[in-house]
C-alpha positions in Angstrom: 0.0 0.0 0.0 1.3 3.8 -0.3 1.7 5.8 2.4 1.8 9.7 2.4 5.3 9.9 2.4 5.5 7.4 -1.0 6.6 4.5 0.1 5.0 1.3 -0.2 4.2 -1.5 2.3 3.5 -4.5 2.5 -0.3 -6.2 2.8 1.2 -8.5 5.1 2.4 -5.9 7.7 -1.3 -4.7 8.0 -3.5 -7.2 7.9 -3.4 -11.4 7.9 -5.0 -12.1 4.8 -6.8 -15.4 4.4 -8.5 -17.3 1.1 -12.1 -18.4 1.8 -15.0 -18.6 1.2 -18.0 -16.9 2.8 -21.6 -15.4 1.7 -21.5 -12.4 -0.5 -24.8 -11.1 1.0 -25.7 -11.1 4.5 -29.7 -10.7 5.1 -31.4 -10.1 8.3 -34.5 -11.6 9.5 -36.3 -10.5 12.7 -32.9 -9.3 13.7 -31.1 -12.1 13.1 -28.5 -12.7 10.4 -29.9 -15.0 7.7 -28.5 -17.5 5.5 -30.2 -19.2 2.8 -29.2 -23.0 1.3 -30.9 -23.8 -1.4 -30.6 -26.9 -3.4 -32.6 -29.1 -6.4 -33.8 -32.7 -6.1 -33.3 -35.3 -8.8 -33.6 -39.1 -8.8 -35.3 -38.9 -4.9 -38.2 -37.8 -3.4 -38.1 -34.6 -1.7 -39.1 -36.2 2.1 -36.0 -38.7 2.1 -33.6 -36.1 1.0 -34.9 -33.6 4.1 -34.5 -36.4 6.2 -30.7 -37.5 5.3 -29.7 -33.9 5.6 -31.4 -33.2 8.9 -29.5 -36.4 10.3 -25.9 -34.9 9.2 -26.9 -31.2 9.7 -28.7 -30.6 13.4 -25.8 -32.4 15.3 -23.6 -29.9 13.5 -25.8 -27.1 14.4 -26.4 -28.6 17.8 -23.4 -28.2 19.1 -22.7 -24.5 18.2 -24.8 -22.0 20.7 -26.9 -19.5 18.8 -27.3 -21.0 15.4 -30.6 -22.6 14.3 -31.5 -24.7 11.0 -35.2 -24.2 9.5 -36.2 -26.2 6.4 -38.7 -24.3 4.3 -39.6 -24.3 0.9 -41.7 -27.2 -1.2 -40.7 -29.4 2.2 -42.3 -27.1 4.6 -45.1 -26.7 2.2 -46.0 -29.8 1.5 -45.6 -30.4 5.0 -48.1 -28.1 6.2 -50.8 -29.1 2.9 -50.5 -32.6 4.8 -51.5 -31.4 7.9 -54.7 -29.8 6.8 -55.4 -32.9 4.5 -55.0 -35.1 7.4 -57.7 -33.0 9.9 -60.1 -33.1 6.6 -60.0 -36.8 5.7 -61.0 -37.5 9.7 -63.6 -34.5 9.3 -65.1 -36.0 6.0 -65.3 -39.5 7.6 -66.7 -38.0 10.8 -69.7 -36.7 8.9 -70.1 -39.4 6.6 -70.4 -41.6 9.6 -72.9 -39.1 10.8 -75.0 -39.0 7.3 -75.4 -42.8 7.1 -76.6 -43.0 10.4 -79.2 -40.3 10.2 -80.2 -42.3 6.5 -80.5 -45.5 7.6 -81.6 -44.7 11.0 -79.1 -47.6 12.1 -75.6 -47.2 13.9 -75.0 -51.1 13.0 -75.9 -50.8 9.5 -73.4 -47.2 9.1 -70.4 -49.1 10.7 -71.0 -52.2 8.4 -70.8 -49.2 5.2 -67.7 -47.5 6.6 -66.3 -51.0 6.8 -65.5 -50.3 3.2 -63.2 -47.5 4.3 -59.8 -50.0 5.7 -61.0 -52.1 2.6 -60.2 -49.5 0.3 -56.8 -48.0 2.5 -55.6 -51.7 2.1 -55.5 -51.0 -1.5 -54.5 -47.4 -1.1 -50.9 -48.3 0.9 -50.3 -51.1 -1.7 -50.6 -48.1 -4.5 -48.0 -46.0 -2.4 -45.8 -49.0 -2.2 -45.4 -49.7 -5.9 -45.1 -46.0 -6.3 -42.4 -45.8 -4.1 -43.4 -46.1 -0.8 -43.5 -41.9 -0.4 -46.7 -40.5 0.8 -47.5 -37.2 -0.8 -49.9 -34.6 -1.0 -51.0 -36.1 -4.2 -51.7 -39.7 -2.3 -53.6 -38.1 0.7 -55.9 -36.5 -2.5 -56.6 -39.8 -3.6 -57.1 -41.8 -0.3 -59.9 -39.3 0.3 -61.0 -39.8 -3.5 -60.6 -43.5 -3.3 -62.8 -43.4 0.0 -65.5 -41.6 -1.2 -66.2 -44.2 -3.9 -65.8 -47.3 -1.7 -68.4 -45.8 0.7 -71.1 -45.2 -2.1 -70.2 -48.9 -3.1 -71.2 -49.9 0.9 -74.6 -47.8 0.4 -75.7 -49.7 -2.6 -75.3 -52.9 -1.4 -76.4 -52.2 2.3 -79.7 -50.0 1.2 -80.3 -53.0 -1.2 -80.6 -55.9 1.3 -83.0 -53.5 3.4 -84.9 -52.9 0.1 -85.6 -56.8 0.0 -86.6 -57.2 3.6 -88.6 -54.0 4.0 -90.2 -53.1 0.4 -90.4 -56.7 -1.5 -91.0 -58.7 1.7 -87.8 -60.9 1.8 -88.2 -62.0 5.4 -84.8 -64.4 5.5 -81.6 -62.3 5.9 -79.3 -65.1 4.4 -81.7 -65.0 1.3 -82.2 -61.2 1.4 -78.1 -61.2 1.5 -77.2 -63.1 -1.5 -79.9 -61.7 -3.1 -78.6 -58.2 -2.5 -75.4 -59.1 -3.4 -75.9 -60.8 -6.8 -78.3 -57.8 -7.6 -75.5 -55.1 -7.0 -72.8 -57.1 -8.3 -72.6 -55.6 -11.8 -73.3 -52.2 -11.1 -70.3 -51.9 -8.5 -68.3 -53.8 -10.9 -69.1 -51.4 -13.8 -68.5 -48.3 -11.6 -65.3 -49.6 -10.7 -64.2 -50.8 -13.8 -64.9 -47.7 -15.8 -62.9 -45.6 -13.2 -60.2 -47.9 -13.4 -59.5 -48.0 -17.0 -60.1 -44.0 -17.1 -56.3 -44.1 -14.4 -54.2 -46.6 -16.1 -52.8 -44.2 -19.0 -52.3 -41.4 -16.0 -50.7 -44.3 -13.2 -48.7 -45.5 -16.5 -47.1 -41.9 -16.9 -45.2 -41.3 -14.2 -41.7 -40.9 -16.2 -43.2 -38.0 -18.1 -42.7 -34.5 -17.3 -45.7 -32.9 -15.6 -47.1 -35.9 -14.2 -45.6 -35.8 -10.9 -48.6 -35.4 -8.7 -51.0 -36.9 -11.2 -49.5 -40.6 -11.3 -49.5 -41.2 -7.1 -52.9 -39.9 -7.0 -53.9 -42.2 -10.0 -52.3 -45.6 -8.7 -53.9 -44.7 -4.9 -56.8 -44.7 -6.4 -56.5 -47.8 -8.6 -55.2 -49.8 -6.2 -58.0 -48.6 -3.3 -60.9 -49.6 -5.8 -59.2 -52.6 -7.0 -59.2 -54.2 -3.4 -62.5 -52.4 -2.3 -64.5 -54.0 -5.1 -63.2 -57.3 -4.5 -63.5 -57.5 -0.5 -66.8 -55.1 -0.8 -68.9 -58.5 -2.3 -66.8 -60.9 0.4 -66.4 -59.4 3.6 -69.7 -57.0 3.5 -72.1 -59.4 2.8 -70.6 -62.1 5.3 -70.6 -59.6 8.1 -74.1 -58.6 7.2 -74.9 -61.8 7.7 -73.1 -62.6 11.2 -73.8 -58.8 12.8 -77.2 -57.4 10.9 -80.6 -57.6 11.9 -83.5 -59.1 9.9 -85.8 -55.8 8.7 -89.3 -56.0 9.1 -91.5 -55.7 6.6 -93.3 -51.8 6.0 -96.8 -51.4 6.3 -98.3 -50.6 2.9 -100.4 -47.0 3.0 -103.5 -47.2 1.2 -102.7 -45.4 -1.8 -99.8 -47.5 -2.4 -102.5 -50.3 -3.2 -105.6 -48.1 -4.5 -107.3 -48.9 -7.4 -108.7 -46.4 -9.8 -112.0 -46.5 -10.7 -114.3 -44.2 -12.9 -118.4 -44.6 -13.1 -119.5 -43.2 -16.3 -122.7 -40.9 -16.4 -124.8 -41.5 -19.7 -126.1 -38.0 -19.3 -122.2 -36.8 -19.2 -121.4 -34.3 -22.7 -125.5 -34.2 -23.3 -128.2 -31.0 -22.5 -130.8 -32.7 -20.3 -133.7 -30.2 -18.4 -134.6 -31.7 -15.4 -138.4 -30.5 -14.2 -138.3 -30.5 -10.4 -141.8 -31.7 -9.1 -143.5 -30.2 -6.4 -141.7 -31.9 -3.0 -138.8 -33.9 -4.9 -135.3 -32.8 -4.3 -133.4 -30.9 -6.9 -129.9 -32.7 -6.5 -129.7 -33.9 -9.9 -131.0 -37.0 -12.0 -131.2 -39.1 -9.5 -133.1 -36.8 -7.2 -135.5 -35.9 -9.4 -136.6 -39.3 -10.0 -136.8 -39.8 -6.3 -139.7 -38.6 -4.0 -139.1 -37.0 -0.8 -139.4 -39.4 2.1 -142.0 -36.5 3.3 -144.1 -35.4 0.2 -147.8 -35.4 0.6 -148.0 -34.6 4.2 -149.3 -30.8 3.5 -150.5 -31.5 -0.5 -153.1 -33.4 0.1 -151.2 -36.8 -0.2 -151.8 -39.9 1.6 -151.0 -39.6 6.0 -148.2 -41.7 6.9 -149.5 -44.2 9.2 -150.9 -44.2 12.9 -152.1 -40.9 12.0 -155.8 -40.0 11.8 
């Protein structure tokens, strides 16, 4: 360096100058110096890779007073998504509990429809399994989807077998059973079968670019109605059968069995006068060609009798 006298000296003499490296920014948050690490994911799912580096990086952090690690980002966001998905899924099967009770005016009959629920989950953690064994955002979506359609799958079959007891007098629960079952066979089948082959081509694109939360959400939902149908016509109607009741038959109202009948008036569509005699009624036809039980008594008629 020059001095004012123009000589030079040495770096060295005035300062001890090290190569390293450091931030080039230093930001502030809440008072506190700030320093942000940030860093892609490729070939892993984003959950793992948090979870290696918090392993390795809190006992470093740990044993240094005053420093503090927070992982934010997609991690902390889809972190917090869970969270509010998790408290939804237990609200939405709260209530539906609560709806099928209220319908079928039955807390045994509701508990043998939400059976369907763990029917379809066993499904659902087989999906995230072949998908990886990572439990997204994107699953969560489609445990709740895949739950909805195993529980209208448990209200067909169940309102069914009460439909044969109550409304077409089916008095036998094993006979009212596999009856109900046969009947709803097809339609569950069909239900399941057209959602199914609408989520192969998305479960079958997970390599491609955009379909990252599309394909776990597509095999969770396969998988959930693959094992829902086929334990919904196995399990359901064999528990019906060891914990349900035999329905009594309804009552039938009156107009559910009335018969219509019509009289037809000749003088219906046709002018007819109608002369009213002196002490006949002047209802209609039918009066006029009756008498009154009481005519003649002051016209000179004939006395009724016992009187003089």
């Amino acid at each position: 360096m020059d001095t004012p006298a123009g000589a030079r000296v040495p770096l060295r003499t005035l300062a001890h100058v090290v190569k390293d490296t450091g931030p080039n920014t230093i930001s502030r948050e809440q008072v506190e110096r700030k320093f942000v690490v940030s860093a892609n994911v490729a070939g892993r799912d984003l959950t793992s890779v948090v979870r290696d580096i918090q392993q390795r990086v809190n006992p470093l952090v740990a044993a240094h007073a005053g420093y503090r690690v927070d992982y934010g980002g997609q991690f902390e966001s889809a972190g917090a998504a869970g969270r509010v998905l998790l408290l939804l899924g237990l609200a939405v099967v709260a209530g539906i509990a609560l709806l099928l009770h209220l319908a079928f005016g039955s807390a045994r009959d509701a508990l043998l429809v939400m059976l369907n629920l763990p029917l379809a989950l066993i499904g659902g953690v087989a999906g995230v399994f072949v998908s990886g064994g990572v439990l997204s955002v994107a699953s969560l979506i489609g445990f709740i989807t895949v739950f909805g359609i195993a529980t209208r799958n448990g209200i067909m079959l169940v309102s069914h077998i009460r439909h044969l007891q109550e409304q077409e007098g089916l008095v036998e629960l094993r006979a009212a059973v596999l009856r109900g079952a046969l009947e709803r066979l097809a339609p569950i089948l069909m239900t399941a079968l057209a959602a199914g082959l609408a989520l192969i081509p998305l479960a079958l694109a997970g390599g491609r670019p955009g379909n990252e939360i599309q394909t776990p959400m597509a095999i969770v939902i396969l998988f959930g109605l693959l094992s829902s149908m086929l334990l919904n016509m196995v399990v359901v109607p064999a528990l019906y059968l060891r914990f349900g009741r035999p329905a009594s038959p309804r009552k039938r109202f009156p107009y559910e069995t009335a018969h219509l009948r019509l009289w037809v008036c000749p003088g219906v569509g046709q002018r007819r006068r109608f002369r009213r005699q002196p002490g006949t009624r002047a209802a209609g036809p039918r009066a006029a060609r009756e008498p009154h039980p009481r005519a003649g008594l002051g016209a000179g008629g004939p006395a009724p009798s016992g009187i003089g």
